[in-house]
Each structure stands twice: as C-alpha cells, then as structure tokens.
VMD Tcl script that builds the backbone (N, CA, C; Angstrom):
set m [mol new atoms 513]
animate dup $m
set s [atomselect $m all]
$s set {name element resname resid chain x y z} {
  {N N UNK 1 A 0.842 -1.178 0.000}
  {CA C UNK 1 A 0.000 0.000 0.000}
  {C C UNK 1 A 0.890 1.246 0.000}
  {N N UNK 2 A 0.678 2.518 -0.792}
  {CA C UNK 2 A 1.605 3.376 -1.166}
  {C C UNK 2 A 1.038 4.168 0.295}
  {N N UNK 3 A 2.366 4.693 0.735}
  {CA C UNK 3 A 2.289 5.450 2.341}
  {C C UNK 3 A 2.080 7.170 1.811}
  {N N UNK 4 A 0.881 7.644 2.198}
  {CA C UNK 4 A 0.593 9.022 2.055}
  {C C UNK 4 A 2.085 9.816 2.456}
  {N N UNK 5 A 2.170 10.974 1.242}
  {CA C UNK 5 A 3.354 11.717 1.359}
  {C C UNK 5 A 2.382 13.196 2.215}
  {N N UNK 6 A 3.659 13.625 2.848}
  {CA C UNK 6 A 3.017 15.010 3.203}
  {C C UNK 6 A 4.482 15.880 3.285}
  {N N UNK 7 A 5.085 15.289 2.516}
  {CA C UNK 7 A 6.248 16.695 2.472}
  {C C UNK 7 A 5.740 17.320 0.591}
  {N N UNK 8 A 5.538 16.972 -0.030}
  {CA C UNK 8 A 5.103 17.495 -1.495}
  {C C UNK 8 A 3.775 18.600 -1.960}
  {N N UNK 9 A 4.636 19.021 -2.691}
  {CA C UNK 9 A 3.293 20.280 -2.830}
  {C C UNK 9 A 3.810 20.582 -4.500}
  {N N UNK 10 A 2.755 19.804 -5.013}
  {CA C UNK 10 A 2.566 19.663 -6.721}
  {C C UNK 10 A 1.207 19.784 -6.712}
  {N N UNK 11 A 0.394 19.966 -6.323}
  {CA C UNK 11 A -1.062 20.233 -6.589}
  {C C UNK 11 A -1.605 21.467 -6.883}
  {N N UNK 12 A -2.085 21.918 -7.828}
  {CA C UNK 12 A -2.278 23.120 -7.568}
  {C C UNK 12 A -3.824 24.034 -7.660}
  {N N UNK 13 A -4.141 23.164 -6.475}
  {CA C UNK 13 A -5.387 23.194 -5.740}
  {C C UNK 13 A -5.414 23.267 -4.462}
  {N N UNK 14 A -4.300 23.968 -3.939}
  {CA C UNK 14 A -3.911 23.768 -2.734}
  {C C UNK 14 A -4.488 25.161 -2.140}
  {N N UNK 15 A -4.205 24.914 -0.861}
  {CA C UNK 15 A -4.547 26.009 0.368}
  {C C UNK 15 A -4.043 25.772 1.676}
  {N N UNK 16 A -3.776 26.963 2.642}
  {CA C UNK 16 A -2.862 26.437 3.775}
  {C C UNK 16 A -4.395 27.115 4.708}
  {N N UNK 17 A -3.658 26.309 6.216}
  {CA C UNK 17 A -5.392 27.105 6.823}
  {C C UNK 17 A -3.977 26.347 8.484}
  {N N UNK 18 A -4.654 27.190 9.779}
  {CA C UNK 18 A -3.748 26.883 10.844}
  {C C UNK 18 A -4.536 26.453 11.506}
  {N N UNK 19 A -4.042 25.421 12.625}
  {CA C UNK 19 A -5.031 24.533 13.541}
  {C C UNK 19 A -4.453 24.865 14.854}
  {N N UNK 20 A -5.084 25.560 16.289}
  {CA C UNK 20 A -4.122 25.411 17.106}
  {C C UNK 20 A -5.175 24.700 18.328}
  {N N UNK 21 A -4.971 23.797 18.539}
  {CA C UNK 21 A -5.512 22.513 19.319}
  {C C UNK 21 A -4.936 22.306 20.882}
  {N N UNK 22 A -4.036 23.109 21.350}
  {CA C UNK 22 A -3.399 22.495 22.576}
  {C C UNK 22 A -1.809 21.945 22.271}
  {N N UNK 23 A -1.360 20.872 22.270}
  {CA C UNK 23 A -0.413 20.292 22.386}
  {C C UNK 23 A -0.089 19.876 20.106}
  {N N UNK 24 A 0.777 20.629 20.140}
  {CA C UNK 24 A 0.717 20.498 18.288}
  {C C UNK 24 A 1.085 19.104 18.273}
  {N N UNK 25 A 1.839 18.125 19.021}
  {CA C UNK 25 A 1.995 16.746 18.365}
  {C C UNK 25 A 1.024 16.069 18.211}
  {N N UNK 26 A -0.013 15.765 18.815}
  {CA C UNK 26 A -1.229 15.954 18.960}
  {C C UNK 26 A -2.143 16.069 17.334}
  {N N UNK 27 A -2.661 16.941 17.769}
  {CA C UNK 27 A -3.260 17.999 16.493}
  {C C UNK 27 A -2.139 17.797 14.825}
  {N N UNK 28 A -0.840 17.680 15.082}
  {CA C UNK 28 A -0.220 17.190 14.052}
  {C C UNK 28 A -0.934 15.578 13.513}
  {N N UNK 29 A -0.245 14.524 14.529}
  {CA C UNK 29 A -0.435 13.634 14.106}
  {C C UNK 29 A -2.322 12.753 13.567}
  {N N UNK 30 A -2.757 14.029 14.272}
  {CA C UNK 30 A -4.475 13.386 13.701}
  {C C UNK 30 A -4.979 14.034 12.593}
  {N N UNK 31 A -4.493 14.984 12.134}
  {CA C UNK 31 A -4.482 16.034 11.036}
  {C C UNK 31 A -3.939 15.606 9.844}
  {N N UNK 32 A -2.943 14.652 10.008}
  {CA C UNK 32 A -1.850 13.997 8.586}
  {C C UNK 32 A -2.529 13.373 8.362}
  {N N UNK 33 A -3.291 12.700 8.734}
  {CA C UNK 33 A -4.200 11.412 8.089}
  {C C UNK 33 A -5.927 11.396 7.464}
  {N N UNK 34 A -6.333 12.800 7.503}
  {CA C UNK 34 A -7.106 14.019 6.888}
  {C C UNK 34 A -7.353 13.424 5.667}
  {N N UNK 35 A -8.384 12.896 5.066}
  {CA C UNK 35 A -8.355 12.764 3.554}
  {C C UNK 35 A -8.082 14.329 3.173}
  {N N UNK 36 A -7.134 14.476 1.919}
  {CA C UNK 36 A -7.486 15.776 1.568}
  {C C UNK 36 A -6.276 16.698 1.812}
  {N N UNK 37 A -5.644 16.299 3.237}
  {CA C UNK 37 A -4.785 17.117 3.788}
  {C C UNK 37 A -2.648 16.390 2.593}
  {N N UNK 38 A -2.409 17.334 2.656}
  {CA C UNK 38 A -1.192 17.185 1.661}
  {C C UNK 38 A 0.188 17.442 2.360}
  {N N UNK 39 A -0.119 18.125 2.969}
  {CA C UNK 39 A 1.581 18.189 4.011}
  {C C UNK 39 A 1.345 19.283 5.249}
  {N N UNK 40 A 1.648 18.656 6.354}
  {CA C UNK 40 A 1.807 19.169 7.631}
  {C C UNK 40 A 2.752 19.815 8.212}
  {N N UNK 41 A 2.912 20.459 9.330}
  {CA C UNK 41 A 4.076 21.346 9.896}
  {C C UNK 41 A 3.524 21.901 11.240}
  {N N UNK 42 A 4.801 21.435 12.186}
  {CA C UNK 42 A 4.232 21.541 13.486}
  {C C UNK 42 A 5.011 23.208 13.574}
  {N N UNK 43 A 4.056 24.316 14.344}
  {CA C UNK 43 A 4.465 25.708 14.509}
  {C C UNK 43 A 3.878 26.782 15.377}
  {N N UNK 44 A 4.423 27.776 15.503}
  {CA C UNK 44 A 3.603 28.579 16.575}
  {C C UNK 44 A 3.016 29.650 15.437}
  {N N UNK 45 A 1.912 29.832 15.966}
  {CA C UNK 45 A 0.732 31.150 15.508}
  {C C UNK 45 A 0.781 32.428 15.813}
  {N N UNK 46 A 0.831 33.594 15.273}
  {CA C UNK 46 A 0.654 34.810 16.128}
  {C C UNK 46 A 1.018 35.456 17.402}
  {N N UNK 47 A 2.393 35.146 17.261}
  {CA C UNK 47 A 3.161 35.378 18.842}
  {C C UNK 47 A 3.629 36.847 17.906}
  {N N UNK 48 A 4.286 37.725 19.542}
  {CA C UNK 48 A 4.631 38.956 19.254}
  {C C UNK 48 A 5.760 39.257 18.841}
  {N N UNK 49 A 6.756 38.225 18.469}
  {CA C UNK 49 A 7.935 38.587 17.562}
  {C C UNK 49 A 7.981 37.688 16.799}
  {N N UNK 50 A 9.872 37.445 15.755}
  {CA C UNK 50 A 9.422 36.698 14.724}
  {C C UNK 50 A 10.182 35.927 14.649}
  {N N UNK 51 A 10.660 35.363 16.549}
  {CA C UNK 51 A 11.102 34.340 16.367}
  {C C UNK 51 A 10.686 33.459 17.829}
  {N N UNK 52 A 10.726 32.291 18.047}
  {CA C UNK 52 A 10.619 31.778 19.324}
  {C C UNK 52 A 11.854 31.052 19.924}
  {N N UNK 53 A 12.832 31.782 19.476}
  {CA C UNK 53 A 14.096 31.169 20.628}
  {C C UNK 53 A 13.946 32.075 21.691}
  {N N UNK 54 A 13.732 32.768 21.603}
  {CA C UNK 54 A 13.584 33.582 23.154}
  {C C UNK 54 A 12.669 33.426 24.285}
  {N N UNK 55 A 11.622 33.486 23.618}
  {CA C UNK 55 A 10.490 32.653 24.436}
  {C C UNK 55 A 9.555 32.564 23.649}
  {N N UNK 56 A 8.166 32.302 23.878}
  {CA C UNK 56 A 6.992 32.343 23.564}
  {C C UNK 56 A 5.673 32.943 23.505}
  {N N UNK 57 A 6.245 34.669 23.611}
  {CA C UNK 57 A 5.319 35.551 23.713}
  {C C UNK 57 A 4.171 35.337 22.574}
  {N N UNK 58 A 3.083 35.118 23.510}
  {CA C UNK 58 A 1.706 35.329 22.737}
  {C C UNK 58 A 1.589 34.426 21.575}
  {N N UNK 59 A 2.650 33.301 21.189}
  {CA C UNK 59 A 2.511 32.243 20.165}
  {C C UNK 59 A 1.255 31.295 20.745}
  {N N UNK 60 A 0.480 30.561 19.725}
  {CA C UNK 60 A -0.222 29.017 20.302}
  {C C UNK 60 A 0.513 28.167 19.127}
  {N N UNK 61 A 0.297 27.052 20.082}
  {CA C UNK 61 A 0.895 26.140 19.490}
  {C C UNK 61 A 0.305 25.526 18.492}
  {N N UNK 62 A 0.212 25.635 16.989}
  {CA C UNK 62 A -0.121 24.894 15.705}
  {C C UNK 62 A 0.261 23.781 14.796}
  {N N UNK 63 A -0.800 23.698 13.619}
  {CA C UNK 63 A -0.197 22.959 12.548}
  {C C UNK 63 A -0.544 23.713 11.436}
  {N N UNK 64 A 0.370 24.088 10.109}
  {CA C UNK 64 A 0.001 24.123 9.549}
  {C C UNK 64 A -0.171 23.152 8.430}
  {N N UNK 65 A -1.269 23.740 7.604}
  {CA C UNK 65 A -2.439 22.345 7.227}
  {C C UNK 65 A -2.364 22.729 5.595}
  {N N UNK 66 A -1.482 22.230 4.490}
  {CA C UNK 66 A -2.121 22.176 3.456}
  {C C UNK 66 A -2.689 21.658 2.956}
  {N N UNK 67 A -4.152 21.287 1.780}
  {CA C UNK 67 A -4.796 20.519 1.949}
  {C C UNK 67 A -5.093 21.052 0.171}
  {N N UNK 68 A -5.832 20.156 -0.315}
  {CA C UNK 68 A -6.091 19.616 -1.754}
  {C C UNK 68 A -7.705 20.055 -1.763}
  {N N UNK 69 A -7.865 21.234 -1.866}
  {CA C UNK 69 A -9.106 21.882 -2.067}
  {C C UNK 69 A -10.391 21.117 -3.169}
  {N N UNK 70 A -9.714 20.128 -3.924}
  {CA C UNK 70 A -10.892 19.147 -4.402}
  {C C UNK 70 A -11.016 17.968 -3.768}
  {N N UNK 71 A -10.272 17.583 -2.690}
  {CA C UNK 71 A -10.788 16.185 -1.778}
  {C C UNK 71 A -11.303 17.038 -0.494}
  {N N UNK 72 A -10.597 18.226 -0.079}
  {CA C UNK 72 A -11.432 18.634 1.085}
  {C C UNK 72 A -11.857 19.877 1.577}
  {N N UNK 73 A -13.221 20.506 1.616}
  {CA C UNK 73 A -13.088 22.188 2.039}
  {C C UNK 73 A -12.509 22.441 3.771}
  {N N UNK 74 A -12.208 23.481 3.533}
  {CA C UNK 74 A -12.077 24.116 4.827}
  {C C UNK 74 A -13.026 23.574 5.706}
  {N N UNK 75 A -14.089 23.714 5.669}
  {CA C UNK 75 A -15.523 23.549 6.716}
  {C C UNK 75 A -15.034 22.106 7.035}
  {N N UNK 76 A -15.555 21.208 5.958}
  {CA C UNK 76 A -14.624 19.735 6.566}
  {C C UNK 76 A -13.582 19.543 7.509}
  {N N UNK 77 A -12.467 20.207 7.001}
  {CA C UNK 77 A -11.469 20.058 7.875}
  {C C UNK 77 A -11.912 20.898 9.167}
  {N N UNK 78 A -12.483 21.795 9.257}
  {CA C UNK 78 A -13.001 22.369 10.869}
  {C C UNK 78 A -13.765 21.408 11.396}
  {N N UNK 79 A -14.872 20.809 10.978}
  {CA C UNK 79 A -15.407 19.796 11.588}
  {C C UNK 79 A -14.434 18.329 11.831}
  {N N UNK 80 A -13.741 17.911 11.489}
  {CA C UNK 80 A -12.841 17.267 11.925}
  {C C UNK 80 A -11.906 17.765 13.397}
  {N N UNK 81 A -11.700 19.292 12.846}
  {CA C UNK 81 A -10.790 19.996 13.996}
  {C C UNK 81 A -11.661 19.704 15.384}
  {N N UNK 82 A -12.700 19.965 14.890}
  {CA C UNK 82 A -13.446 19.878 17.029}
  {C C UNK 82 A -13.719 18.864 17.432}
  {N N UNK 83 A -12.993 17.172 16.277}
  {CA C UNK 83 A -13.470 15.985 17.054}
  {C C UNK 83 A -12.222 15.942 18.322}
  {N N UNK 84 A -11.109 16.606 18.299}
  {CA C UNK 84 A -10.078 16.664 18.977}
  {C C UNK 84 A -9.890 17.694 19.616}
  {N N UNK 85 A -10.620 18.709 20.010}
  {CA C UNK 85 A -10.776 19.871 21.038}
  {C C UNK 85 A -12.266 19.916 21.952}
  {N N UNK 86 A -11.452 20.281 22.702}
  {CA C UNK 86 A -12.680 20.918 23.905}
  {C C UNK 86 A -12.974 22.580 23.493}
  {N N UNK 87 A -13.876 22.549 22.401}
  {CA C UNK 87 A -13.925 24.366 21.997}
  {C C UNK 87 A -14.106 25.327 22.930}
  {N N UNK 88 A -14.854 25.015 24.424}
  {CA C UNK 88 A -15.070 25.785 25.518}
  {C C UNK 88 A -13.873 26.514 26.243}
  {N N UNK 89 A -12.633 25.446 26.801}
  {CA C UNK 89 A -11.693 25.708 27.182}
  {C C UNK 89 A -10.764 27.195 26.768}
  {N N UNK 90 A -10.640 27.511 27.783}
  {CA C UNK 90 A -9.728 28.574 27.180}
  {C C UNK 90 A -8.289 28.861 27.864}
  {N N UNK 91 A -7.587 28.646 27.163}
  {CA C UNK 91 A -5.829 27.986 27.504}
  {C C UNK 91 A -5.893 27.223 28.247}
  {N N UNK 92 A -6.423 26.283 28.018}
  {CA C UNK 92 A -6.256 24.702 28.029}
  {C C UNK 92 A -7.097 23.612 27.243}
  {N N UNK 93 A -5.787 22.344 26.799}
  {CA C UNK 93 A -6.532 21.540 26.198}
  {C C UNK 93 A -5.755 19.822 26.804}
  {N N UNK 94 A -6.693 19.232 27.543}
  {CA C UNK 94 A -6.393 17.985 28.652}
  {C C UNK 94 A -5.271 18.685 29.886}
  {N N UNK 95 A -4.302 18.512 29.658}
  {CA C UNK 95 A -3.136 18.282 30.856}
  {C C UNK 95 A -2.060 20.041 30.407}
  {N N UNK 96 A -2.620 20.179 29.417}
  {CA C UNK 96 A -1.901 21.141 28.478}
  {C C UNK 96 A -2.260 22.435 29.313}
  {N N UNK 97 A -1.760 23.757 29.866}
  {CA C UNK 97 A -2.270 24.734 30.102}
  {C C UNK 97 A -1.715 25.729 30.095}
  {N N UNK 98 A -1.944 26.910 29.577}
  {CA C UNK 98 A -1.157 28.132 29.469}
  {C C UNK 98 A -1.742 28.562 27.802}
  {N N UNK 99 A -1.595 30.076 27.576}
  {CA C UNK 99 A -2.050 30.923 26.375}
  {C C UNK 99 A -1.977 30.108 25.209}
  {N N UNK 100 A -0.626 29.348 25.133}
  {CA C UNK 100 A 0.173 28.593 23.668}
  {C C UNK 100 A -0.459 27.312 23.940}
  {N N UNK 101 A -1.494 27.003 24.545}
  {CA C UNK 101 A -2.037 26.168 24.266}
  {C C UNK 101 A -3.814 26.550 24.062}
  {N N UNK 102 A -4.268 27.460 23.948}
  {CA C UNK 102 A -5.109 27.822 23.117}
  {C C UNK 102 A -5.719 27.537 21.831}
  {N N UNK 103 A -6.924 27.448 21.854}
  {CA C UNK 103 A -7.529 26.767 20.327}
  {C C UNK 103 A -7.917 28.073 19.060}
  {N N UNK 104 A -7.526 27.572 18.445}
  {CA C UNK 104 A -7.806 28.867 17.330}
  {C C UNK 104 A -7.677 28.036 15.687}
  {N N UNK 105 A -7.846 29.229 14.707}
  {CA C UNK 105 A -8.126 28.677 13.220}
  {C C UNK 105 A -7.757 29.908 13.064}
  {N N UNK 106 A -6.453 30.015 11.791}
  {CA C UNK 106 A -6.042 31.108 11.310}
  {C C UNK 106 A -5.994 30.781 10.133}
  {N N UNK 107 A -5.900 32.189 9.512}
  {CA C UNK 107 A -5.478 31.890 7.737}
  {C C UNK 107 A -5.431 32.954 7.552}
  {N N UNK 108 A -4.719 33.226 6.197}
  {CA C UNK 108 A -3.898 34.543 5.529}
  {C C UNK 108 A -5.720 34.834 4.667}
  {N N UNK 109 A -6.122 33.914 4.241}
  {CA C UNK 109 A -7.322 33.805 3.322}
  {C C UNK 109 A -8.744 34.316 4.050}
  {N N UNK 110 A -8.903 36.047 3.323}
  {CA C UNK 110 A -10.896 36.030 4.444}
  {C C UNK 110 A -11.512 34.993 3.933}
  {N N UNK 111 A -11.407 33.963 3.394}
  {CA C UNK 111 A -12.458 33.201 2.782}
  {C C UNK 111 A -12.957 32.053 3.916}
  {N N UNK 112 A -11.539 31.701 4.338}
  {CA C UNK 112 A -11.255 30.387 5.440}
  {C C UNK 112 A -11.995 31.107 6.652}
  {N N UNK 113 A -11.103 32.514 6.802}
  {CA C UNK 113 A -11.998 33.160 8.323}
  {C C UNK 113 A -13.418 33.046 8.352}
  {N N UNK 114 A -14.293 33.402 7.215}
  {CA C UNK 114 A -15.804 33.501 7.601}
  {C C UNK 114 A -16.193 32.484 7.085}
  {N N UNK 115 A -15.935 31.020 7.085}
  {CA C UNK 115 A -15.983 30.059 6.869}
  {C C UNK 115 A -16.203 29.535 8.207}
  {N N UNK 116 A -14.896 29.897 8.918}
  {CA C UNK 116 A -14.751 28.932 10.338}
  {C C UNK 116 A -15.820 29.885 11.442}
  {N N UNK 117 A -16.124 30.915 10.775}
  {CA C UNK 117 A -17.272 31.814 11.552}
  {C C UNK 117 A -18.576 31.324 11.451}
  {N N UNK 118 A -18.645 30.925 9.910}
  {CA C UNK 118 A -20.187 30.092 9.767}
  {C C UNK 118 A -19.958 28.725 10.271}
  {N N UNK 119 A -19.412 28.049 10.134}
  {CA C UNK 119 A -19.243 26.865 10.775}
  {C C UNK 119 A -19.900 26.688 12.462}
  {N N UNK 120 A -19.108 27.691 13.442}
  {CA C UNK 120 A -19.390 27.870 14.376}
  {C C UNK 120 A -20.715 28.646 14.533}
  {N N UNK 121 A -21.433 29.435 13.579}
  {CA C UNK 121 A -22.515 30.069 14.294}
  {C C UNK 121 A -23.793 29.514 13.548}
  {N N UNK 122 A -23.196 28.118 12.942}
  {CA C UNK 122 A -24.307 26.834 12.985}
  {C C UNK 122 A -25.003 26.197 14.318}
  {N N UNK 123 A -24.074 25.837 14.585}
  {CA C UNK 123 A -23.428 24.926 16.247}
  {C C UNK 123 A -24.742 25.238 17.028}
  {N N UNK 124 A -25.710 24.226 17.755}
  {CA C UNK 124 A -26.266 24.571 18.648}
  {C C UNK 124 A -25.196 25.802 20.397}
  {N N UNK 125 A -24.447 25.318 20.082}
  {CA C UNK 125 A -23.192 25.538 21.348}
  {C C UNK 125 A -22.494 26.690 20.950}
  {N N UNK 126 A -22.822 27.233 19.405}
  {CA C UNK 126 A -21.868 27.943 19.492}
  {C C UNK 126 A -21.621 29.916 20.550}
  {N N UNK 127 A -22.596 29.821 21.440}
  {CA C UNK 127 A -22.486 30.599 22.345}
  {C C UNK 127 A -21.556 30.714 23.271}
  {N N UNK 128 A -20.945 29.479 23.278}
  {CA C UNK 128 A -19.973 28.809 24.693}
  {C C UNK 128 A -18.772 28.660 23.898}
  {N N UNK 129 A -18.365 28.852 22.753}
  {CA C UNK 129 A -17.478 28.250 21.828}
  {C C UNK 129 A -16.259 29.402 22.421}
  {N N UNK 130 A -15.119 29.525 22.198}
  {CA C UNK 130 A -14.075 29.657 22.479}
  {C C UNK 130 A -12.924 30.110 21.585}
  {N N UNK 131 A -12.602 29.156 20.771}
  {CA C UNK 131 A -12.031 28.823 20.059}
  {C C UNK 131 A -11.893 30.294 18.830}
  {N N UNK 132 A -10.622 30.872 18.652}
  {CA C UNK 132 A -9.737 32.134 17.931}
  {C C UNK 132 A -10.177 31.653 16.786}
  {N N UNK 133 A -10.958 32.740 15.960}
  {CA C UNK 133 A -10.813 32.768 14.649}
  {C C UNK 133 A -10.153 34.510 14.312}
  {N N UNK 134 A -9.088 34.219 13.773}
  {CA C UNK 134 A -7.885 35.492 13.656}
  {C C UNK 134 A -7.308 35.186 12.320}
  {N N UNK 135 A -7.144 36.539 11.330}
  {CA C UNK 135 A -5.869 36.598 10.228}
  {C C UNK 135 A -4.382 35.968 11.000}
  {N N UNK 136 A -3.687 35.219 10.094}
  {CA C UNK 136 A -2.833 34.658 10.806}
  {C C UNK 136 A -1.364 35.960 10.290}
  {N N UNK 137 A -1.210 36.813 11.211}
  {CA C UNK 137 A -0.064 37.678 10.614}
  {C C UNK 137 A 1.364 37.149 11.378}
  {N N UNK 138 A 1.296 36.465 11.977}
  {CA C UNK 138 A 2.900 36.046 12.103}
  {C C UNK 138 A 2.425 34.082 12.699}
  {N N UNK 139 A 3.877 33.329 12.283}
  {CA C UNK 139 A 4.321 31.983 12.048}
  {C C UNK 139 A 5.860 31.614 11.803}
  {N N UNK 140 A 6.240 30.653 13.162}
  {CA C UNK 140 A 6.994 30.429 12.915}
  {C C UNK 140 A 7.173 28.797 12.878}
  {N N UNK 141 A 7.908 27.859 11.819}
  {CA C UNK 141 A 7.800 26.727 12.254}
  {C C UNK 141 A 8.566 26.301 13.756}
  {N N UNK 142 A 8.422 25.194 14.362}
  {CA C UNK 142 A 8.616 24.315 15.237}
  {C C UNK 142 A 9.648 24.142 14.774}
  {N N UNK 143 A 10.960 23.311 16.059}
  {CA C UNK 143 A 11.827 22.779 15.682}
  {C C UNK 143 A 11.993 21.768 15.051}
  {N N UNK 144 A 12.868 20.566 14.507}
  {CA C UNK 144 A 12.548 19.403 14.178}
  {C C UNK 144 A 12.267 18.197 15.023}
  {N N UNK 145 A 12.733 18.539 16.519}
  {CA C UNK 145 A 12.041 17.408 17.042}
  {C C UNK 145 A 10.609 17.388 17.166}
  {N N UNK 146 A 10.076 18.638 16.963}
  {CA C UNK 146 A 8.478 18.808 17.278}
  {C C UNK 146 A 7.897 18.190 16.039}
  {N N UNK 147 A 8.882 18.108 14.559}
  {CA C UNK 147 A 7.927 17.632 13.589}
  {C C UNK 147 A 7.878 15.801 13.804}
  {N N UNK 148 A 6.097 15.782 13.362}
  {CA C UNK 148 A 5.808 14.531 13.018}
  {C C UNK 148 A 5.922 13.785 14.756}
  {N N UNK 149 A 6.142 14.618 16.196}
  {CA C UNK 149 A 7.107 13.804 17.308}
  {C C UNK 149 A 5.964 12.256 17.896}
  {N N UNK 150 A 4.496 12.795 17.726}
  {CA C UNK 150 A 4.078 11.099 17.819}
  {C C UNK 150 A 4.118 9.894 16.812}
  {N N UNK 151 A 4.632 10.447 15.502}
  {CA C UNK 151 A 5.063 8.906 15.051}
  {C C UNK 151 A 6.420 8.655 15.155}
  {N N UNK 152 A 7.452 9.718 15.699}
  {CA C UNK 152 A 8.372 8.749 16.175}
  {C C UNK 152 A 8.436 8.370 17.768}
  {N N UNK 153 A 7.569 8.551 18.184}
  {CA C UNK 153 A 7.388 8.440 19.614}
  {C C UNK 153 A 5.538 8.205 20.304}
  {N N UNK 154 A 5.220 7.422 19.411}
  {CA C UNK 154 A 4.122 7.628 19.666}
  {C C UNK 154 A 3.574 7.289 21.452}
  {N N UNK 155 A 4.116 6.815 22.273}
  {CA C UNK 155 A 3.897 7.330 23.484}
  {C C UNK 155 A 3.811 8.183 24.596}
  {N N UNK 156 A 4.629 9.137 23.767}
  {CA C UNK 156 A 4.603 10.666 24.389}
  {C C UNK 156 A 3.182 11.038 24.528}
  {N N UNK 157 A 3.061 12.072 25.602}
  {CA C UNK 157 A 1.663 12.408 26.143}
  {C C UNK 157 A 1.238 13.024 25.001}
  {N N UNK 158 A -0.329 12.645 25.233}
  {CA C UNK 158 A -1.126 13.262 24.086}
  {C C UNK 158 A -2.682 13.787 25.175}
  {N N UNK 159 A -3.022 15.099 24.586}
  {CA C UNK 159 A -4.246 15.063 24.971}
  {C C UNK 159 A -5.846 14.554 24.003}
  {N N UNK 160 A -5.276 14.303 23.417}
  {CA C UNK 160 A -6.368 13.808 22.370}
  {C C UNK 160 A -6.368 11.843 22.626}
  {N N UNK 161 A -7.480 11.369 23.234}
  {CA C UNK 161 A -7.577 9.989 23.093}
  {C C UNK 161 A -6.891 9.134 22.031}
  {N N UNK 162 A -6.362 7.912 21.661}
  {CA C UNK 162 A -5.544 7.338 21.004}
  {C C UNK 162 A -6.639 6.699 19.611}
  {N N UNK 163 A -7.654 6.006 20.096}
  {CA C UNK 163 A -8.864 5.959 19.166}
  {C C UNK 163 A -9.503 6.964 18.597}
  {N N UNK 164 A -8.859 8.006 18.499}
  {CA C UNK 164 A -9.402 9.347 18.201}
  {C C UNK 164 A -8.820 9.692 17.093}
  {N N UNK 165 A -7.230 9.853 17.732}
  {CA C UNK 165 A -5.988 10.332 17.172}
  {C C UNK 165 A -5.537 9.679 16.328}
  {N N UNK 166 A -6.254 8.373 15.586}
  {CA C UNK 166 A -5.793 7.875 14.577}
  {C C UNK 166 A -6.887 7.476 13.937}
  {N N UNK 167 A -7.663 7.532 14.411}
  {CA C UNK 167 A -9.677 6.946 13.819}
  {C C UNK 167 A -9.174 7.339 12.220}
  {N N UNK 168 A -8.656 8.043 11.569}
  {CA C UNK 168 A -8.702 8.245 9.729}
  {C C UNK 168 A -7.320 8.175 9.616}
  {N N UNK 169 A -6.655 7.164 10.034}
  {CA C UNK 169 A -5.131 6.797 9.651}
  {C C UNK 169 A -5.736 5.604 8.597}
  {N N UNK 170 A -4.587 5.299 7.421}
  {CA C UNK 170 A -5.161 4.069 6.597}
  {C C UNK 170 A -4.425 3.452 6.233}
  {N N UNK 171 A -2.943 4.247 6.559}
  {CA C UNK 171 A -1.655 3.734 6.028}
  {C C UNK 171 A -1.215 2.451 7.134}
}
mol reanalyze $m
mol bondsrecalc $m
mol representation Tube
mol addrep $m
C-alpha cells in the first residue's frame, strides 16, 4: 500500500489554513491522516515577535495544514478539527495549560476566516465556543524534534484519546 506523502506540494489546488488545538503533536499527528490534507508542519501562531528562541510571547501552538481543495473544504477540515478539542476551554486543552495552548483557526485567506465563523454560528453551542478565529499575521515553524514527534514516539503524552488520534489513519 503506497504510504501518504506530506512533504510534497505539486497540486495546484492547494490552500494552507492553521489549527491550534493544545499540544501540536497531537493535532499534528491526527491532522496527517485528513483525507485531503497534503503536508503538515508543526508551529507557533501569532506570537509577538518573529522568532521563538527567546520565548513564547503570545505564540499558540499549531499545525500548519495544506490541503487539496478538491478532496477537502475548509468547513470539513473544521469539523474534523473539534473531534479533537474541547472548543469551551480557554488555555487549556487535557493536561496542556497556558495561552500557547489555546484553540484557534487562522489563515492569511478572508475566505477560510468567515468560513470557520459560519461553521461555528451553525453549532447549537456555538455561544460557549471559544475557540480564535484570527488573520494569521505572524508563524513560525517548530523545531525538528516537534515535527511529526508522535510517530516517532508515539507514546509521548497526548491530549487527544488514542482511538481518536488515529480513527482516519489508513496507512
């Protein structure tokens, strides 16, 4: 069985959109296996400078998500996003707690923003909802141990259940 690539970007039907879920290994590794989704990247969102060796001012912790706009819309992939968040929470997600672990949906694209706006103001719940919908004006990637770190470690803590976190793996 041919093993889904997610480092390639030859499609050109593509679109990037940001997921920030709590703990990005997490939210990475249930996100790669996305029908639709084309290559992943574990990173911080909208922190106040434009880099995170120093610290982590005002970053959350993300993925970014490119994805193959004829196997999957945005809205899809948001409804996927809240099988793995608690949308209520606010800086925190399971064991995870602090700002950079905050839930949010960014994108450079208004199209994605009032997308993930209608999405949510479907929602019986969406009064209680939580969860950042923001232009994404600054990103930086993750280091390399952060990329991909539950499939080489898939026992590292996760806040997302394990039957969850792989429920659309096929490889």
């Amino acid at each position: 069985m041919k093993k889904k690539q997610h480092n390639r970007n030859t499609n050109t039907h593509q679109e990037v959109v940001y997921f920030a879920g709590g703990c990005l290994w997490g939210v990475q590794e249930f996100i790669k296996h996305l029908p639709g989704v084309e290559l992943t990247e574990a990173g911080r969102a909208n922190g106040s400078s434009d880099t995170t060796k120093s610290n982590y001012d005002g970053y959350a912790e993300c993925v970014k998500v490119t994805f193959d706009t004829n196997a999957v819309s945005v809205d899809k992939l948001i409804e996927y996003f809240f099988e793995i968040i608690d949308p209520y929470s606010i800086n925190k997600q399971g064991l995870d707690v602090g700002k950079k672990y905050r839930t949010g949906i960014y994108s450079q694209l208004d199209s994605h923003l009032k997308i993930a706006i209608q999405h949510i103001a479907k929602r019986n719940d969406a009064d209680k909802i939580v969860v950042e919908i923001l232009q994404l004006f600054n990103y930086v990637k993750s280091e390399e141990e952060h990329q991909e770190r539950l499939t080489r470690f898939p026992n590292d803590y996760c806040h997302i259940p394990q039957k969850v976190l792989h429920k659309y793996k096929s490889d």
